[in-house]
N, C-alpha and C positions, 0 to 999 in steps of 0.2 A: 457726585459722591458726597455723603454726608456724613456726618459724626451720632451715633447714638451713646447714649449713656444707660448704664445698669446701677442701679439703686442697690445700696443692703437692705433685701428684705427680711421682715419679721417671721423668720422661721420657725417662733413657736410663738405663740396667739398671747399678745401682751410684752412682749422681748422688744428691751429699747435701742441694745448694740451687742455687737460682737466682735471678737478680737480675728484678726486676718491671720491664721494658722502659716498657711504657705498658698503662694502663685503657682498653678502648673499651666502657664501661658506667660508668653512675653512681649514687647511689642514689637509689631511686625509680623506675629504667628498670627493662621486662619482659625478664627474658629467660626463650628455647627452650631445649628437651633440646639440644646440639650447638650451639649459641650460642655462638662464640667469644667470648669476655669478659677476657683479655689478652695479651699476648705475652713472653714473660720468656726469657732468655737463662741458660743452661747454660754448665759449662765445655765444653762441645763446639757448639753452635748455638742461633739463633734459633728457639724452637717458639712457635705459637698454641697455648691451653690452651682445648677448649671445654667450657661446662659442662653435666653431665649430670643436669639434671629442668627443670622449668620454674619462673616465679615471679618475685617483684618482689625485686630488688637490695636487701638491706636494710642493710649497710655492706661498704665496703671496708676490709680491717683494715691495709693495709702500702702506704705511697705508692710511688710511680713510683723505680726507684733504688733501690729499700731489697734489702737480698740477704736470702731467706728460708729455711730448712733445711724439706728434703723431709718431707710433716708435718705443717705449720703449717697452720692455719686462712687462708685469703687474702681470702676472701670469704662474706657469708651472703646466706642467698635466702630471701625469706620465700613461705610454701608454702600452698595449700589443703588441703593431708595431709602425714600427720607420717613417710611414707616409711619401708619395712623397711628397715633395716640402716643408717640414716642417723643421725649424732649429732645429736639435735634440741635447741633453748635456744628457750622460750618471750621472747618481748622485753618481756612484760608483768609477769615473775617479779619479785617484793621481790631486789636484794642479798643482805640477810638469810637471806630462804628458802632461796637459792642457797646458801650457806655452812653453812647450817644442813644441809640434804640431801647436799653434799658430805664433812660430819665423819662420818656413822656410815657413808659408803659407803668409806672409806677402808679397814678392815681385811675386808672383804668379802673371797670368793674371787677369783681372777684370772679376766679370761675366760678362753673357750680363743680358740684363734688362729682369726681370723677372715679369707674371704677377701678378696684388695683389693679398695677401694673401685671401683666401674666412675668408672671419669676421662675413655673415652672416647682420650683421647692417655697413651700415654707404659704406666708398670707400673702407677702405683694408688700408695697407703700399705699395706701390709702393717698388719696389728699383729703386733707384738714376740711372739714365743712362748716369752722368756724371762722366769719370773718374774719380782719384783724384790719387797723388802721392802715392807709395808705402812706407810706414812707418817702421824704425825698432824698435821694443822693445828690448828697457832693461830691464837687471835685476835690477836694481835702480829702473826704474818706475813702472818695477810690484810688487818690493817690497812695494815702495807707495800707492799703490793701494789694498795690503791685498790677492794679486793671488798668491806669493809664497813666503808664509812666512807660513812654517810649523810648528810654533812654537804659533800660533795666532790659537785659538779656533775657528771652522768653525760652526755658528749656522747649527740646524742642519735641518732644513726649507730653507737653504739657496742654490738655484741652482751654480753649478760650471759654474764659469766664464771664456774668454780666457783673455791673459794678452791683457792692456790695452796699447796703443801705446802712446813712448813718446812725447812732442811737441820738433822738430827737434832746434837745434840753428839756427835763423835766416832768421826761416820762420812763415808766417805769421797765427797765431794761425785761428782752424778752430773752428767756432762757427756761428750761425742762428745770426742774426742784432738784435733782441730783446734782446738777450742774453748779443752783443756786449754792448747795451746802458746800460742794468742791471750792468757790470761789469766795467763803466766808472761812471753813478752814483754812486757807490759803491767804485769807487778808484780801481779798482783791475786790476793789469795787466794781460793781460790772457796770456801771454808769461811762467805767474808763476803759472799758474793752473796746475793741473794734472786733463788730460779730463777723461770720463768715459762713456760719448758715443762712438755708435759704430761709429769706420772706425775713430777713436784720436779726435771727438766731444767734446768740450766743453758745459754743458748743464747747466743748470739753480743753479741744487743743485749742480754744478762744484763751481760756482761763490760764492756760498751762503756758505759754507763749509770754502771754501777761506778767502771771509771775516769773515767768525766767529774765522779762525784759527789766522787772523790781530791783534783780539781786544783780541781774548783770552789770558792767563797766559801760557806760553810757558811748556808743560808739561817733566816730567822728560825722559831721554833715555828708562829708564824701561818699559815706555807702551807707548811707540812712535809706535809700530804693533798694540796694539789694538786701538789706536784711530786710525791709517789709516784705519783699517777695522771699524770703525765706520763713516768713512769720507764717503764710498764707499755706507752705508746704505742710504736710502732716507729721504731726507730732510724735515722735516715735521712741522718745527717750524714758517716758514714765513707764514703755515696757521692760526695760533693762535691769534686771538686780544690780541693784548696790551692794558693794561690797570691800570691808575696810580688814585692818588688822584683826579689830576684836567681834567685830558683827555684822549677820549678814542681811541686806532689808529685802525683802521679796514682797513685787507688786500684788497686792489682792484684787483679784480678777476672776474674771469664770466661774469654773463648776467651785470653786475656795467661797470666793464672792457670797455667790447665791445660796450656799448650802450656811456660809455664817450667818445671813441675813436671816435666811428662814428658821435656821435653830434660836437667834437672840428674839426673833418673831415667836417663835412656837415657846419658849419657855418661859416670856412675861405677858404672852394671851391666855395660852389654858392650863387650867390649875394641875399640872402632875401630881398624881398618886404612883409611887412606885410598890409592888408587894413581891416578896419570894419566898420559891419552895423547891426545894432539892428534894429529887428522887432515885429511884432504881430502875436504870431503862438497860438494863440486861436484855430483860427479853425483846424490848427494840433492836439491838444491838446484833442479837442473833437471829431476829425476823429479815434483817439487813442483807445478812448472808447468807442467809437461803432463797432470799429475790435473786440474789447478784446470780444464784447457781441455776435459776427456775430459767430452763429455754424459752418460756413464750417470751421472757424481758431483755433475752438477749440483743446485746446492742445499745443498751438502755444505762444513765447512769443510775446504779441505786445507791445511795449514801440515807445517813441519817438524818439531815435537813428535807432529805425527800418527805419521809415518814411524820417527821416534827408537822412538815404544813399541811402534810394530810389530818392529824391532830388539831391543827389550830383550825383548820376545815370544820372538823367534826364538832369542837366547841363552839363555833358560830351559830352552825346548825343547831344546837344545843342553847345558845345564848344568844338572838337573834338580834336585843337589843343594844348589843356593844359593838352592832357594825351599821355607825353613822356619823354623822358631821353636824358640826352644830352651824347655824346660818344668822352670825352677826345683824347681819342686818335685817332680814326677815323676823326676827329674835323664834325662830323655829327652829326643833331637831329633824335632822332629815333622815330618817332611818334606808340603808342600802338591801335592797333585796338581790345580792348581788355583792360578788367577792372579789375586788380588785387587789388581789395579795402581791404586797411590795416586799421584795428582797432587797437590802444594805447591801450595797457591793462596792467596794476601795477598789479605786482605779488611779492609775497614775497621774489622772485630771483632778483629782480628791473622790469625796464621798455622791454616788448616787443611790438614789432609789427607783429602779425600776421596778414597771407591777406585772402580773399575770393576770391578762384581762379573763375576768368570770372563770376566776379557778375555780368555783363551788361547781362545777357541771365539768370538769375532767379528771379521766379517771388516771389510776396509778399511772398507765403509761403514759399519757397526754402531757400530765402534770408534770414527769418525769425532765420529758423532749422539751417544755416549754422553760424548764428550770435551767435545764443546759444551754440553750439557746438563748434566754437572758445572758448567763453570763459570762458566755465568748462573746457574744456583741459587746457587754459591759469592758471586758477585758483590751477590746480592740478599741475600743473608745470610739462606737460606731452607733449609741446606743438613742434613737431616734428622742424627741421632746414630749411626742404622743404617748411614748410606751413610760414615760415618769408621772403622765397626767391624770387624776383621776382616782388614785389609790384609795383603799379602805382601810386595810391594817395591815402594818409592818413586820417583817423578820429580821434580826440584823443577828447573825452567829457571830459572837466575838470570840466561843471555842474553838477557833480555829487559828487565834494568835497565843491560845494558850493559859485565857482568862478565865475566871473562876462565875465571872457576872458582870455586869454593870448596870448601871441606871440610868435608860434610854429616853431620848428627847424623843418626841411625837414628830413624825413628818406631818408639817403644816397641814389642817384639812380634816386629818386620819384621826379614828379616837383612842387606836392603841397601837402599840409595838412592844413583841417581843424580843429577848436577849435570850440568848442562846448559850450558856456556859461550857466549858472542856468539859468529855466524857473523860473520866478518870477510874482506875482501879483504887477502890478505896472498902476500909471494912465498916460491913452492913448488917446488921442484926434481919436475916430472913430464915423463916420459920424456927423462933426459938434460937437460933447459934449465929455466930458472927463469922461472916463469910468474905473475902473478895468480891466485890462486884461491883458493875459498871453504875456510876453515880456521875450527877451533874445537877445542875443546878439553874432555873429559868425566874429572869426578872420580868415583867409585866407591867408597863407604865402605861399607864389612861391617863382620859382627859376627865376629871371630877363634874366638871359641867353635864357632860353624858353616862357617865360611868359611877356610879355608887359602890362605892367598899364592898356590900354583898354582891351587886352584880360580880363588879372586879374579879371576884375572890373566888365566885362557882364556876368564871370563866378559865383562869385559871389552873385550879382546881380541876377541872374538866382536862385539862390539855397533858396534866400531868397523870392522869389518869387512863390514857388514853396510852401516854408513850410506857405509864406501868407495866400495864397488859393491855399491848396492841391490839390482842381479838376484840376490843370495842370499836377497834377501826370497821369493823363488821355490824357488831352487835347494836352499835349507835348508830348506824348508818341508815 
């Protein structure tokens, strides 16, 4: 019988951790090849992670809540074969032995690069194809680290470890740049950590452990082994809201995370231009509900965001050159022949943007079924990394909370996003007299780099033109 272990892998192509959602396994349960065994959340979506061999749950290494970097050990599966290409840990090994067999394998050659592990979801863990220095362990640092201190109760869910490599005098600690900035906000020199990733990694609950060892009350000699081996456990506290008399602090993580990153990204890389124009979409309004009554769309939802992206369709078409991405480092535009249209959708994870891949080629009904179907997955928070990748220009309806407009950030990439204001009954000068009639109002923010004032403005212009008198949904087509 042996021990395998399952990595977090990189479920969406560049994704450095994810936080562990919920277990639905425990140890001592069977599981199948393809056996979903948790749920953990990305800076971009909810995934199930299933595992790929079979075997009996032999511990879970990181609680519910705890964020782990893509990598990590999450879970071991104890096995009736010791699987090619699999890192195997016997559960019956001395400590000792372990530390022992880990010291002369240290200056060994590097492997060569091997390919990812099969995960089943997502990319796999690569390994590293860049060397790195060979490390020697001490006995000092695998004492710190809770690998050979026989005298320290070993939970008994808990897989055996190899000793953990010390940080050499006067080289320069290894750790990811997120990490590095975590542990200089924090004051912490990583010189004085004890890593606990693999290959003398510094990692997150490195830093977090560190500083809590700073502030805390310096404990007695007597159980200096069992808090290292609780140092070594996974760090689960920086998932917990704080919460006082007068204020509440809530961890930034996830879909919050990544959606701030890439707005404070997107609004000091490309120059915003915002322009607006309120119109009379009456006759949208009532094209709306005589879809909704038309039996061949039976079944079908039709609202007015339907109609709008059929609009912002037809001014693509119409303005070819406002659907591209500008390419930093190439210093090249890339123009899209091809309309990846992203929907804003608020979900109780925060803000995503999901696209419709090559909406320019579906028609009313297509477009319809595909809108809907965004955003019940968006809603269930199901909503895969693939279907946010890639986009060209965005939607985001804020009429639907009630708002008049706003002045939309660019989803990283994209060269434009619309806003979408309330349709309101309000009085309108149409033909000669002032009437009641359906008005709203749409903001249009581009990127100045690809997008000039007159493009902007015809592009625009176009969209409100379109939802004026729908029959150019036709006549433009």
């Amino acid at each position: 019988m042996t021990i395998r272990e399952f990595k977090m892998p990189d479920v969406g192509e560049g994704l450095t951790e994810a936080e562990i959602l919920k277990w639905y396994v425990q140890p001592g349960d069977t599981v199948t090849d393809g056996q979903v065994v948790c749920e953990v959340e990305t800076a971009k979506a909810a995934v199930e992670l299933p595992i790929p061999f079979d075997g009996v749950v032999h511990a879970l290494l990181f609680e519910e809540g705890t964020t782990v970097d893509v990598g990590q050990v999450i879970i071991s599966v104890q096995t009736g074969d010791a699987g090619a290409g699999a890192p195997v840990q016997t559960a019956a090994a001395p400590v000792a032995e372990a530390a022992a067999a880990a010291a002369p394998a240290a200056p060994a050659e590097e492997p060569v690069a091997e390919a990812r592990q099969p995960v089943l979801v997502g990319y796999g863990v690569s390994t590293a194809s860049t060397k790195r220095r060979p490390r020697k362990a001490t006995a000092a640092t695998a004492a710190q680290n809770g690998t050979a201190a026989p005298a320290a109760p070993a939970a008994p869910a808990a897989p055996v470890l190899p000793a953990v490599p010390a940080q050499p005098t006067g080289e320069r600690p290894l750790a990811k740049p997120p990490v590095r900035k975590l542990a200089k906000d924090l004051g912490i020199d990583l010189a004085s950590v004890v890593p606990t990733g693999d290959g003398g990694v510094v990692t997150r609950e490195d830093v977090h452990a560190a500083a809590a060892a700073a502030i805390a009350p310096q404990a007695v000699p007597a159980v200096a082994a069992p808090v290292a081996a609780q140092a070594q456990a996974p760090v689960a506290e920086a998932a917990v809201t704080e919460t006082s008399g007068r204020e509440t602090r809530i961890p930034v993580k996830g879909v919050r995370k990544v959606t701030a990153q890439a707005m404070v990204g997107s609004a000091f890389t490309a120059p915003h231009v915002t322009e607006f124009i309120t119109l009379d979409v009456t006759r949208t309004m009532k094209l709306v509900q005589e879809l909704k009554d038309d039996p061949d769309l039976a079944g079908l939802r039709i609202n007015p965001l339907l109609l709008i992206a059929k609009a912002v369709l037809v001014a693509i078409r119409r303005n070819p050159d406002v659907n591209a991405s500008w390419d930093e480092a190439a210093q090249e535009i890339v123009l899209k022949h091809y309309v990846n249209l992203g929907i804003a959708a608020a979900t109780p994870r925060g803000l995503i943007v999901p696209n419709i891949k090559d909406a320019h080629a579906k028609t009313l009904g297509e477009l319809s079924e595909s809108l809907s179907s965004l955003v019940a997955t968006a809603r269930d928070g199901k909503t895969s990394p693939a279907d946010m990748q890639n986009g060209t220009i965005t939607i985001t309806n804020v009429g639907v909370f009630g708002v008049d407009t706003g002045t939309p950030i660019l989803n990283p990439g994209e060269s434009a996003i619309l806003a979408v204001g309330a349709i309101k009954l309000q009085p309108w000068v149409h033909k000669g007299k002032v009437k009641p009639r359906q008005v709203t109002t749409l903001a249009l923010s581009f990127d100045h780099r690809l997008i000039d004032g007159e493009l902007g403005s015809k592009f625009l212009a176009d969209i409100a033109a379109v939802l004026e008198h729908p029959r150019r949904l036709i006549t433009w087509s």
